[in-house]
C-alpha positions as CSV (number, residue, x, y, z in Angstrom):
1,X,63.9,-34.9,-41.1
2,X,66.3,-32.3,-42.9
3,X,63.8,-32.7,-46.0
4,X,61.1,-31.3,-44.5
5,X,63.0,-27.6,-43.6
6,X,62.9,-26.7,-47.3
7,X,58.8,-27.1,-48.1
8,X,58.0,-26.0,-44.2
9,X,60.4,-22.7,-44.9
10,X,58.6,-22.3,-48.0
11,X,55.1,-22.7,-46.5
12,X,55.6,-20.8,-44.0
13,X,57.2,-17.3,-46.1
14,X,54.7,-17.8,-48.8
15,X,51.1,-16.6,-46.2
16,X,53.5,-13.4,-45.6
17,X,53.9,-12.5,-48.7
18,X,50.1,-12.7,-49.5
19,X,49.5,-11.2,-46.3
20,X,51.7,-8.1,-47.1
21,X,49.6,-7.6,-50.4
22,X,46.5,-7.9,-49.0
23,X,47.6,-5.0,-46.8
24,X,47.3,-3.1,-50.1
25,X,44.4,-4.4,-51.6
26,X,42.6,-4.5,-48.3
27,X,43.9,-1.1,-47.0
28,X,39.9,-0.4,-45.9
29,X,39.5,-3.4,-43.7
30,X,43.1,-3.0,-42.3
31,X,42.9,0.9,-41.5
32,X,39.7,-0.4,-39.3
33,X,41.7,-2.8,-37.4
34,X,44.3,0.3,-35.9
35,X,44.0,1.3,-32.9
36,X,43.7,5.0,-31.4
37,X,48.0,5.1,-30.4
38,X,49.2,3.6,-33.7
39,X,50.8,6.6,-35.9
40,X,50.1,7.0,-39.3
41,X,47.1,5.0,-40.3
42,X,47.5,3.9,-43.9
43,X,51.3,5.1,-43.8
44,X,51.8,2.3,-40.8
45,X,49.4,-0.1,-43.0
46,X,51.3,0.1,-46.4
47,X,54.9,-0.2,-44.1
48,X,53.8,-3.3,-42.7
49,X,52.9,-4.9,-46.3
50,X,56.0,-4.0,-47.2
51,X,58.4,-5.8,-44.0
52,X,55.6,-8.5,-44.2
53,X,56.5,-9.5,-47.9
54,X,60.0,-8.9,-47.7
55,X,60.5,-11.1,-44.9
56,X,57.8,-13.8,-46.6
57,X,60.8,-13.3,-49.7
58,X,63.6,-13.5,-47.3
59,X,62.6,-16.3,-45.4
60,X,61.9,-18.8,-48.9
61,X,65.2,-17.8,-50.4
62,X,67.1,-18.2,-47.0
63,X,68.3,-14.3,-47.6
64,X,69.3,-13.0,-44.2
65,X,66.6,-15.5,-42.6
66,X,67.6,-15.6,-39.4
67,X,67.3,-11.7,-39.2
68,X,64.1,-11.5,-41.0
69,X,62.2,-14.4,-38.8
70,X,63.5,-12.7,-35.6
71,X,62.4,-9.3,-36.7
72,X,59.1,-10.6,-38.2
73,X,58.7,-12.4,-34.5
74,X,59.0,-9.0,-33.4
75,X,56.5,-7.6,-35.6
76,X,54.2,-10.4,-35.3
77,X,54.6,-9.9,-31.0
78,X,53.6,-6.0,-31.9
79,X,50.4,-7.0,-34.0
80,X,49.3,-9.1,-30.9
81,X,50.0,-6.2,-28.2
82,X,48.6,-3.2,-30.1
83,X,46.1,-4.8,-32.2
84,X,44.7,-8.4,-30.9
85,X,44.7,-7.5,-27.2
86,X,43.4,-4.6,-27.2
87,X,40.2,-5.4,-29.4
88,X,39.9,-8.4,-27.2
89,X,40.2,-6.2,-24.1
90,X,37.5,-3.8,-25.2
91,X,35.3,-5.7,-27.4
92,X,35.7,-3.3,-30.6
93,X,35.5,-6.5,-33.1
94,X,33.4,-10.0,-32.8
95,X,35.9,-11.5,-30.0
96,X,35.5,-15.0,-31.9
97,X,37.3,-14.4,-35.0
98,X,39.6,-11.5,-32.7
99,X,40.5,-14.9,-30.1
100,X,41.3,-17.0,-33.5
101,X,43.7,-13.6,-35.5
102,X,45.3,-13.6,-31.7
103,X,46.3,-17.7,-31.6
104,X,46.9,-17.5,-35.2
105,X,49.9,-14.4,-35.1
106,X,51.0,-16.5,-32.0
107,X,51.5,-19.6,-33.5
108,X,53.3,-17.6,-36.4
109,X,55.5,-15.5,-33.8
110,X,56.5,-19.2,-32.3
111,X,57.2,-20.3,-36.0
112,X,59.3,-18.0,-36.8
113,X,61.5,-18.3,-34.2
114,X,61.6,-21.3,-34.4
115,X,62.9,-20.6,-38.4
116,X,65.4,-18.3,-36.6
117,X,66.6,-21.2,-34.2
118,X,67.3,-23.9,-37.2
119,X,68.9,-21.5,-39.4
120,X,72.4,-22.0,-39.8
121,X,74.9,-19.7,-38.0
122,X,76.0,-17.2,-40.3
123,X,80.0,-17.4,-40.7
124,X,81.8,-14.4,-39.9
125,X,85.3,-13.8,-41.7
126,X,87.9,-12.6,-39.4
Protein backbone atom coordinates (compact mmCIF):
# COMPACT_ATOMS: atom_id res chain seq x y z
CA UNK A 1 0.00 0.00 0.00
CA UNK A 2 2.94 2.42 1.03
CA UNK A 3 3.73 2.60 -2.85
CA UNK A 4 0.85 4.16 -3.75
CA UNK A 5 1.49 7.57 -1.22
CA UNK A 6 4.28 8.73 -3.50
CA UNK A 7 2.27 8.94 -7.21
CA UNK A 8 -1.23 9.80 -5.13
CA UNK A 9 0.92 12.88 -3.29
CA UNK A 10 2.17 13.67 -6.57
CA UNK A 11 -1.22 13.68 -8.27
CA UNK A 12 -2.80 15.21 -6.05
CA UNK A 13 -0.09 18.65 -5.61
CA UNK A 14 0.36 18.70 -9.36
CA UNK A 15 -3.90 20.20 -10.25
CA UNK A 16 -2.78 22.99 -7.55
CA UNK A 17 -0.05 24.03 -9.10
CA UNK A 18 -1.95 24.37 -12.51
CA UNK A 19 -4.72 25.75 -10.73
CA UNK A 20 -2.55 28.53 -9.07
CA UNK A 21 -1.39 29.60 -12.71
CA UNK A 22 -4.54 29.54 -14.20
CA UNK A 23 -5.38 32.08 -11.52
CA UNK A 24 -3.07 34.35 -13.59
CA UNK A 25 -3.81 33.49 -16.92
CA UNK A 26 -7.45 33.34 -16.15
CA UNK A 27 -7.57 36.45 -13.86
CA UNK A 28 -10.94 37.62 -16.06
CA UNK A 29 -12.94 34.55 -15.37
CA UNK A 30 -11.64 34.35 -11.77
CA UNK A 31 -12.35 38.17 -10.85
CA UNK A 32 -16.09 37.08 -12.03
CA UNK A 33 -16.30 34.36 -9.64
CA UNK A 34 -15.74 36.92 -6.30
CA UNK A 35 -18.21 37.79 -4.44
CA UNK A 36 -19.43 41.31 -3.17
CA UNK A 37 -17.48 40.79 0.70
CA UNK A 38 -14.15 39.44 -0.66
CA UNK A 39 -11.42 42.33 -0.49
CA UNK A 40 -9.27 43.10 -3.09
CA UNK A 41 -10.45 41.57 -6.26
CA UNK A 42 -7.47 40.67 -8.39
CA UNK A 43 -5.08 41.39 -5.29
CA UNK A 44 -7.12 38.36 -3.50
CA UNK A 45 -7.01 36.47 -7.02
CA UNK A 46 -3.26 36.62 -7.73
CA UNK A 47 -2.68 35.76 -3.53
CA UNK A 48 -4.50 32.74 -4.02
CA UNK A 49 -2.34 31.45 -7.17
CA UNK A 50 0.30 32.11 -5.25
CA UNK A 51 -0.61 29.72 -1.73
CA UNK A 52 -2.32 27.41 -4.37
CA UNK A 53 1.10 26.65 -6.14
CA UNK A 54 3.16 26.72 -3.25
CA UNK A 55 1.29 24.26 -1.53
CA UNK A 56 0.78 22.11 -4.96
CA UNK A 57 5.06 22.46 -4.61
CA UNK A 58 5.03 21.73 -1.01
CA UNK A 59 2.87 18.91 -0.98
CA UNK A 60 5.06 16.81 -4.16
CA UNK A 61 8.38 17.49 -2.41
CA UNK A 62 6.99 16.63 1.10
CA UNK A 63 8.30 20.29 2.25
CA UNK A 64 6.36 21.20 5.29
CA UNK A 65 3.28 18.98 3.95
CA UNK A 66 1.48 18.51 6.72
CA UNK A 67 1.26 22.40 7.26
CA UNK A 68 0.57 23.08 3.65
CA UNK A 69 -2.36 20.35 3.17
CA UNK A 70 -3.94 21.56 6.48
CA UNK A 71 -3.71 25.20 5.44
CA UNK A 72 -4.73 24.41 1.86
CA UNK A 73 -7.84 22.40 3.58
CA UNK A 74 -8.43 25.67 5.04
CA UNK A 75 -8.34 27.54 2.00
CA UNK A 76 -10.08 25.05 0.02
CA UNK A 77 -13.14 25.21 3.11
CA UNK A 78 -12.93 29.19 2.38
CA UNK A 79 -13.52 28.80 -1.54
CA UNK A 80 -16.62 26.61 -0.71
CA UNK A 81 -18.16 29.17 2.00
CA UNK A 82 -17.50 32.49 0.10
CA UNK A 83 -17.57 31.39 -3.29
CA UNK A 84 -19.51 27.92 -4.10
CA UNK A 85 -22.35 28.55 -1.54
CA UNK A 86 -23.11 31.60 -2.16
CA UNK A 87 -23.49 31.37 -6.05
CA UNK A 88 -25.50 28.24 -5.34
CA UNK A 89 -27.55 30.13 -2.78
CA UNK A 90 -28.41 32.99 -5.21
CA UNK A 91 -28.19 31.57 -8.55
CA UNK A 92 -25.38 34.11 -9.90
CA UNK A 93 -23.71 31.17 -12.16
CA UNK A 94 -25.34 27.88 -14.04
CA UNK A 95 -25.93 25.92 -10.60
CA UNK A 96 -24.82 22.63 -12.60
CA UNK A 97 -21.32 23.26 -13.17
CA UNK A 98 -21.51 25.68 -9.54
CA UNK A 99 -22.99 21.99 -7.71
CA UNK A 100 -19.93 20.07 -9.61
CA UNK A 101 -16.77 23.28 -8.58
CA UNK A 102 -18.67 22.71 -4.90
CA UNK A 103 -18.19 18.56 -4.66
CA UNK A 104 -15.05 18.97 -6.51
CA UNK A 105 -13.11 21.59 -3.75
CA UNK A 106 -14.86 19.16 -1.21
CA UNK A 107 -13.39 16.17 -2.27
CA UNK A 108 -9.99 18.14 -2.45
CA UNK A 109 -10.50 19.73 1.15
CA UNK A 110 -11.13 15.84 2.38
CA UNK A 111 -7.87 14.95 0.30
CA UNK A 112 -5.87 17.03 1.81
CA UNK A 113 -6.43 16.23 5.06
CA UNK A 114 -6.35 13.24 4.54
CA UNK A 115 -2.37 14.04 3.10
CA UNK A 116 -2.08 15.92 6.43
CA UNK A 117 -3.24 12.65 8.41
CA UNK A 118 -0.51 10.12 6.70
CA UNK A 119 2.27 12.52 6.86
CA UNK A 120 4.75 11.57 9.22
CA UNK A 121 5.00 13.39 12.56
CA UNK A 122 7.52 15.95 12.29
CA UNK A 123 10.44 15.22 15.01
CA UNK A 124 11.10 17.92 17.32
CA UNK A 125 14.71 18.21 18.92
CA UNK A 126 14.67 18.86 22.56
Amino acid sequence: MKKFIVPGRILFGIPFVIFGINHFIMMDYYLGMLTSFIPLGAYTIILTGILLIAAGISIITRFNIRLASLLLAGMMLLFILTIHIPHLVHGSADRTITLIALLKDISLTGGALLIAGFCPEEKKEN
